[in-house]
PyMOL CGO cylinders between C-alpha atoms (Angstrom):
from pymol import cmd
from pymol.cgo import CYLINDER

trace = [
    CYLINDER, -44.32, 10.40, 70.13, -41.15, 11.11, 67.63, 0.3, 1, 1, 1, 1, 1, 1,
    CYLINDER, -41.15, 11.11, 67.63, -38.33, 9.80, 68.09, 0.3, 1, 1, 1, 1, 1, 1,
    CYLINDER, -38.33, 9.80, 68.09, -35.31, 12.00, 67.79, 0.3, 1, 1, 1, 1, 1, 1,
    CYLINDER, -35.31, 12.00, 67.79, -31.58, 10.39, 67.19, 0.3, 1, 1, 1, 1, 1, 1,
    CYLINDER, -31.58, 10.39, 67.19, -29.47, 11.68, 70.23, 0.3, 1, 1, 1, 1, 1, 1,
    CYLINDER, -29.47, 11.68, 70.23, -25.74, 11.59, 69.90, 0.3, 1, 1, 1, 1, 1, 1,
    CYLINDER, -25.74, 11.59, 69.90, -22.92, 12.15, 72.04, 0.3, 1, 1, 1, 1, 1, 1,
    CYLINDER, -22.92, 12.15, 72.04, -20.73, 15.30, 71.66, 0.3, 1, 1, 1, 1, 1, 1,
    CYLINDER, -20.73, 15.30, 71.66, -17.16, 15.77, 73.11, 0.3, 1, 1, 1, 1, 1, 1,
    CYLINDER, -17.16, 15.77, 73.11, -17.29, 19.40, 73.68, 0.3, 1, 1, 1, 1, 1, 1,
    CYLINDER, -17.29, 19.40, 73.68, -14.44, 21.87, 74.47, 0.3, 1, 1, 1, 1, 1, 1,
    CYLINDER, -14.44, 21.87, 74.47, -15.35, 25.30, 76.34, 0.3, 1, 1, 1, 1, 1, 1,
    CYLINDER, -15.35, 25.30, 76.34, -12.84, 27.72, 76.40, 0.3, 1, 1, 1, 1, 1, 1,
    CYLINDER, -12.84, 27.72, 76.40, -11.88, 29.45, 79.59, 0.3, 1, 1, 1, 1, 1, 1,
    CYLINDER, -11.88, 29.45, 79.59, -12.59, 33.06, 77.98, 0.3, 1, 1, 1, 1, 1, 1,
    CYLINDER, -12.59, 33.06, 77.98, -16.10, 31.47, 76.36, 0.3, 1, 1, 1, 1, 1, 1,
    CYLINDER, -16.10, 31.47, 76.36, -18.91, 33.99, 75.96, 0.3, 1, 1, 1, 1, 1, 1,
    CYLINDER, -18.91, 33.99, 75.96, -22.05, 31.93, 75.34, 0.3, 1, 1, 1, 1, 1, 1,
    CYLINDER, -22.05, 31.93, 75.34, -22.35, 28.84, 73.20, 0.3, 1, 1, 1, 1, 1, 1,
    CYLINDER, -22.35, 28.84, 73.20, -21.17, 29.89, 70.00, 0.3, 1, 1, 1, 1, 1, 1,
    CYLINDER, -21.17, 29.89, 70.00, -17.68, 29.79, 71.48, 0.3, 1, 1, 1, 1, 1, 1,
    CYLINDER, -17.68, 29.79, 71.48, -18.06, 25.98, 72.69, 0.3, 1, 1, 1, 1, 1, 1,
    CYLINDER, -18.06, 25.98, 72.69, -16.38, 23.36, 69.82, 0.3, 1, 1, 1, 1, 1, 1,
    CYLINDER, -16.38, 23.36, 69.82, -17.26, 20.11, 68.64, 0.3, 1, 1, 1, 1, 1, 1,
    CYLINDER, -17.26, 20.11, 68.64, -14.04, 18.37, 69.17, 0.3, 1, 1, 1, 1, 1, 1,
    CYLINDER, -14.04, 18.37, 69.17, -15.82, 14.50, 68.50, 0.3, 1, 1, 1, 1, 1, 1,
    CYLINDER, -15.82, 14.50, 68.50, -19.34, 12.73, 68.00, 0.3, 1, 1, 1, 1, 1, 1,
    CYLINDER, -19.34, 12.73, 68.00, -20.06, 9.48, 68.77, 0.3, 1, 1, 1, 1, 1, 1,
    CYLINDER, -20.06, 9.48, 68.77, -23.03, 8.23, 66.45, 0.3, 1, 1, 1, 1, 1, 1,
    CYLINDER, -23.03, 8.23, 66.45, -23.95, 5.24, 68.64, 0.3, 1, 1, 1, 1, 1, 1,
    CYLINDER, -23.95, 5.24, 68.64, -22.79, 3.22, 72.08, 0.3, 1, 1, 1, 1, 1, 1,
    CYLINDER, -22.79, 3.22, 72.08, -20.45, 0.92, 70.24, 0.3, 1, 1, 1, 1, 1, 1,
    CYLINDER, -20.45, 0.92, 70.24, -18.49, 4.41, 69.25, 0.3, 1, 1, 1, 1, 1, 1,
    CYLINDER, -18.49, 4.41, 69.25, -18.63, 5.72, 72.88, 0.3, 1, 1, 1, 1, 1, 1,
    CYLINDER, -18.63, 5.72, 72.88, -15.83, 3.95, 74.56, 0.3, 1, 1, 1, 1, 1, 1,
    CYLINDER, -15.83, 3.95, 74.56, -13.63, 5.49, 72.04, 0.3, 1, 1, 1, 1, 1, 1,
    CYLINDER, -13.63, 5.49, 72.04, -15.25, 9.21, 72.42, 0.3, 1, 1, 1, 1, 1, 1,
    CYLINDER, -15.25, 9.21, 72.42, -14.85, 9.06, 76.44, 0.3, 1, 1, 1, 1, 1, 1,
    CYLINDER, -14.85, 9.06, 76.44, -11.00, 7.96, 75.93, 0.3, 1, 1, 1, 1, 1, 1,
    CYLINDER, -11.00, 7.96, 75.93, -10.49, 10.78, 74.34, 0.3, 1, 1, 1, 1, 1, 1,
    CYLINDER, -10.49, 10.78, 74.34, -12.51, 13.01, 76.62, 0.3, 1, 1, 1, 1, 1, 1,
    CYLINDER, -12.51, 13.01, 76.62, -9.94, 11.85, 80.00, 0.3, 1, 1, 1, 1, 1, 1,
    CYLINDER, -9.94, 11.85, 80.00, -6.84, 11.93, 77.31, 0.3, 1, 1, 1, 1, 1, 1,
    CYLINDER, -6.84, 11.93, 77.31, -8.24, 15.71, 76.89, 0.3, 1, 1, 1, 1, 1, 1,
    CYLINDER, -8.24, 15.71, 76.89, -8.59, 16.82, 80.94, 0.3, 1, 1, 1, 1, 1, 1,
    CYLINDER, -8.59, 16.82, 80.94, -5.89, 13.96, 82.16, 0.3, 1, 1, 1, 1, 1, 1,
    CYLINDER, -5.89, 13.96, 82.16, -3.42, 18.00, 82.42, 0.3, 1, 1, 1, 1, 1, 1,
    CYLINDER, -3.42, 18.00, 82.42, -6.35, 18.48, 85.00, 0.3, 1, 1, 1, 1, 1, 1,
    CYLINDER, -6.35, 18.48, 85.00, -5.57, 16.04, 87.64, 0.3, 1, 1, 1, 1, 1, 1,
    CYLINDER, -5.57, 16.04, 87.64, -3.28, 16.48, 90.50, 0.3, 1, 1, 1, 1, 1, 1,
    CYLINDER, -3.28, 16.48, 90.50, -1.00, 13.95, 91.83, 0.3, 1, 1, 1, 1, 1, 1,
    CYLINDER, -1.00, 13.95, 91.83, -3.90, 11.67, 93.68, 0.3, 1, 1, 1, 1, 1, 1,
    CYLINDER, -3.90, 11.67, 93.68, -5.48, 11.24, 90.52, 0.3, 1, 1, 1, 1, 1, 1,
    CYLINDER, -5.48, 11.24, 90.52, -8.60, 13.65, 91.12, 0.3, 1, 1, 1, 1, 1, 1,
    CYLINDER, -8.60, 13.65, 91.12, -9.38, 16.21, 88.73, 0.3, 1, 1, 1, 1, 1, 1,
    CYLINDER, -9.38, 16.21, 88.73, -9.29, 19.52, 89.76, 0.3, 1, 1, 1, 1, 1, 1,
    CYLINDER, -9.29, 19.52, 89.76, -11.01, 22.30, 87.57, 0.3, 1, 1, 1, 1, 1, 1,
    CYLINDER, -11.01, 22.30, 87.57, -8.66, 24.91, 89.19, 0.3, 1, 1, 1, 1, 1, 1,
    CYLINDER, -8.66, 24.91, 89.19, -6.04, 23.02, 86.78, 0.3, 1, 1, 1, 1, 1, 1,
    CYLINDER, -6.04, 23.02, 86.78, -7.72, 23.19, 83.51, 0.3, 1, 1, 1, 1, 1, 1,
    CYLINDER, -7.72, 23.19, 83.51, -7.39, 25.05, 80.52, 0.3, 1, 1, 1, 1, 1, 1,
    CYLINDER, -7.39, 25.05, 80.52, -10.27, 24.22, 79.01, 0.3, 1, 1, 1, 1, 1, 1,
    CYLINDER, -10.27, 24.22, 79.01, -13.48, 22.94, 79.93, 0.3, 1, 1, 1, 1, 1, 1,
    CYLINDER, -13.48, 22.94, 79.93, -14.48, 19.17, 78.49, 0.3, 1, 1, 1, 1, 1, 1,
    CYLINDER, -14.48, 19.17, 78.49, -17.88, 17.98, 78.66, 0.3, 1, 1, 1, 1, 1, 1,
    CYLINDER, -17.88, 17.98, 78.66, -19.94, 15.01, 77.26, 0.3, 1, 1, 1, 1, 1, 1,
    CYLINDER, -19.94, 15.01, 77.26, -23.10, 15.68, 76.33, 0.3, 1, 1, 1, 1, 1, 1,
    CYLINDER, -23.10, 15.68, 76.33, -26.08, 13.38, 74.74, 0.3, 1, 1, 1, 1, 1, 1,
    CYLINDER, -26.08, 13.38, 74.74, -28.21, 15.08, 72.36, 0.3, 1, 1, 1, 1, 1, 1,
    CYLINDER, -28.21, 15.08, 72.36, -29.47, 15.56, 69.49, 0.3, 1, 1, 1, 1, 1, 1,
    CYLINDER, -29.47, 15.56, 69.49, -27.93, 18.33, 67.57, 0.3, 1, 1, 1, 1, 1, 1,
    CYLINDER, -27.93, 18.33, 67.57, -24.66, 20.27, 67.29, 0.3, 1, 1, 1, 1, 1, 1,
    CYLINDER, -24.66, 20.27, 67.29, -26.18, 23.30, 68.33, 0.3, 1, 1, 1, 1, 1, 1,
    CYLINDER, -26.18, 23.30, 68.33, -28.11, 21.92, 71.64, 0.3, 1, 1, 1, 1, 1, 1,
    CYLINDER, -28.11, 21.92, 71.64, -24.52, 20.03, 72.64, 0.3, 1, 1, 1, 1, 1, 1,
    CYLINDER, -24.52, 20.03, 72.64, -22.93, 23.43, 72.43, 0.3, 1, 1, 1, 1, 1, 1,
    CYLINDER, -22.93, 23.43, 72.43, -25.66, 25.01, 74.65, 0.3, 1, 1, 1, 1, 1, 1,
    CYLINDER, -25.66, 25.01, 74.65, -25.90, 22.26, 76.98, 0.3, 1, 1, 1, 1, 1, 1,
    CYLINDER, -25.90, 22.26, 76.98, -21.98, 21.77, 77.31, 0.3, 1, 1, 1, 1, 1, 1,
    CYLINDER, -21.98, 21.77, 77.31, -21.59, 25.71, 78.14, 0.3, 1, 1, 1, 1, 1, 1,
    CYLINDER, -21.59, 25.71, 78.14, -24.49, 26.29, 80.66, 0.3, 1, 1, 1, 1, 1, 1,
    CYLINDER, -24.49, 26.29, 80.66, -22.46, 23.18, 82.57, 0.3, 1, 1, 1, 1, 1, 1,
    CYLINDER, -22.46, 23.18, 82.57, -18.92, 24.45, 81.75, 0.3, 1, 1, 1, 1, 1, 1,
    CYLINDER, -18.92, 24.45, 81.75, -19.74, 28.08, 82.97, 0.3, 1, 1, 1, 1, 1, 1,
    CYLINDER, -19.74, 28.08, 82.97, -19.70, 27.91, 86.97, 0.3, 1, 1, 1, 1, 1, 1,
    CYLINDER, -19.70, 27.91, 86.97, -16.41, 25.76, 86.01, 0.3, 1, 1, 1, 1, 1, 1,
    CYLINDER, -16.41, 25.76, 86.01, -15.11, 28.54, 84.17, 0.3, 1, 1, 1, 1, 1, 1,
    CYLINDER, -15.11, 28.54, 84.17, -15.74, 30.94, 87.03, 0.3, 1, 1, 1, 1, 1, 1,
    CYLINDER, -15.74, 30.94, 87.03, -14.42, 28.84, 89.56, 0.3, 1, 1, 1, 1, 1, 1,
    CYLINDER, -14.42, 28.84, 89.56, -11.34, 28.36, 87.62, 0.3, 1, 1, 1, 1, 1, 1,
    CYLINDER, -11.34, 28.36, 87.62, -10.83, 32.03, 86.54, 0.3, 1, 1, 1, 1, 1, 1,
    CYLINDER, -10.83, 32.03, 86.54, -11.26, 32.79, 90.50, 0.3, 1, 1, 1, 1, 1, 1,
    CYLINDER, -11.26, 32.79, 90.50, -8.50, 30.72, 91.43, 0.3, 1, 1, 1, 1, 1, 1,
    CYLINDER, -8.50, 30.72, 91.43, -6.49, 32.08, 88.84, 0.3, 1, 1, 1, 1, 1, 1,
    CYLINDER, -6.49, 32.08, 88.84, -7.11, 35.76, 90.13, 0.3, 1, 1, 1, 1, 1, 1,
    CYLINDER, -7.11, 35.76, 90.13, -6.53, 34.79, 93.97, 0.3, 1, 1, 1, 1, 1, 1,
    CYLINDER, -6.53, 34.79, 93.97, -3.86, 32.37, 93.75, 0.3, 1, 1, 1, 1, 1, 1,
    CYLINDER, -3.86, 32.37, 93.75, -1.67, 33.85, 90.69, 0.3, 1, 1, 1, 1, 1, 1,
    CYLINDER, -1.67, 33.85, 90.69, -2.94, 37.90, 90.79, 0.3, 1, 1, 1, 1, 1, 1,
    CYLINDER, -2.94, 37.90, 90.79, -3.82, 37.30, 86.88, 0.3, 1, 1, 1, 1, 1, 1,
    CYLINDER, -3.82, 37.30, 86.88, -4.66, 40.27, 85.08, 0.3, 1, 1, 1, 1, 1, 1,
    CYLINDER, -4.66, 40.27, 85.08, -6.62, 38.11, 81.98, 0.3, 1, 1, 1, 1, 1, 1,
    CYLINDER, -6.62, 38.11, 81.98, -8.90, 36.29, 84.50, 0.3, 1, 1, 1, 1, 1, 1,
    CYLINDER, -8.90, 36.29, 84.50, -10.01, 39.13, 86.27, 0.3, 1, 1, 1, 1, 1, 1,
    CYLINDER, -10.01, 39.13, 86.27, -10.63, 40.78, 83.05, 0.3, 1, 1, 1, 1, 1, 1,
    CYLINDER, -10.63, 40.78, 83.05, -12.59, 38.05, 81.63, 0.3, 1, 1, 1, 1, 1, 1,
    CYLINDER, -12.59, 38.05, 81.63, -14.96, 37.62, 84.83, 0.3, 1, 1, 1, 1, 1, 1,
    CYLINDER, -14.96, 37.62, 84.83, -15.20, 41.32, 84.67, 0.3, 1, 1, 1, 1, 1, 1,
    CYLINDER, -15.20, 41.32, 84.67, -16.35, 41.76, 81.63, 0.3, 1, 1, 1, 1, 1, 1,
    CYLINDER, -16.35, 41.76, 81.63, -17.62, 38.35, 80.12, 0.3, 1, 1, 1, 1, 1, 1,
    CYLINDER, -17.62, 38.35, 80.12, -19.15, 37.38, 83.91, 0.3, 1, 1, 1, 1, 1, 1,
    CYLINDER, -19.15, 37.38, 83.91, -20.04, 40.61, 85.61, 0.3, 1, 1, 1, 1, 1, 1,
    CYLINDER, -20.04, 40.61, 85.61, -18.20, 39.45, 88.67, 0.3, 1, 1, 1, 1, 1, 1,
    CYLINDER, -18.20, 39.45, 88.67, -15.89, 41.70, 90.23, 0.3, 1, 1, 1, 1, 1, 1,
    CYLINDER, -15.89, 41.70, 90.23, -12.65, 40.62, 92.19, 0.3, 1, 1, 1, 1, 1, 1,
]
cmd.load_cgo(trace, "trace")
């Protein structure tokens, strides 16, 4: 067996994200004494996100926060957008039904494939 250091990755998706390469590092924690600090940061980051009984709602955010354990920079942006990306599409299909806007339904269009 070899052992492989995992760390944990604060990760910020964009709404108009395309595939990983668009996901950024915003923080790493190196170890669990570090973590407490790193998910602080992660609810100070989505805390715009929750409505008025404290719940988060992913029809309010602007961008998509994850935290992710693993090993690399490159696997925490993979792993952060294939779980930000039905989030993204939820979001963006609010945005088109509730508010008629133009951007989302351009960006499911053509980043998605999903018409509205």
């Amino acid at each position: 067996m070899i052992y492989k250091q995992k760390f944990y990755y604060l990760c910020k998706t964009p709404l108009s994200a395309k595939g990983p390469k668009d996901v950024e590092i915003v923080d790493r924690a190196d170890d669990s004494n570090q973590f407490p600090e790193l998910f602080k940061k992660f609810e100070d980051l989505r805390s715009h996100a929750f409505n008025e009984d404290n719940l988060y709602s992913i029809v309010r955010a602007d961008n998509i926060y994850e935290l992710v354990r693993t090993g690399t920079e490159k696997d925490a942006k993979e792993e952060a957008f294939e779980k930000a990306e039905p989030e993204i599409i939820t979001n963006l299909q609010h945005r088109v039904m509730q508010k008629n806007d133009d951007n989302a339904k351009a960006i499911l269009k053509e980043v998605h494939e999903i018409e509205i």
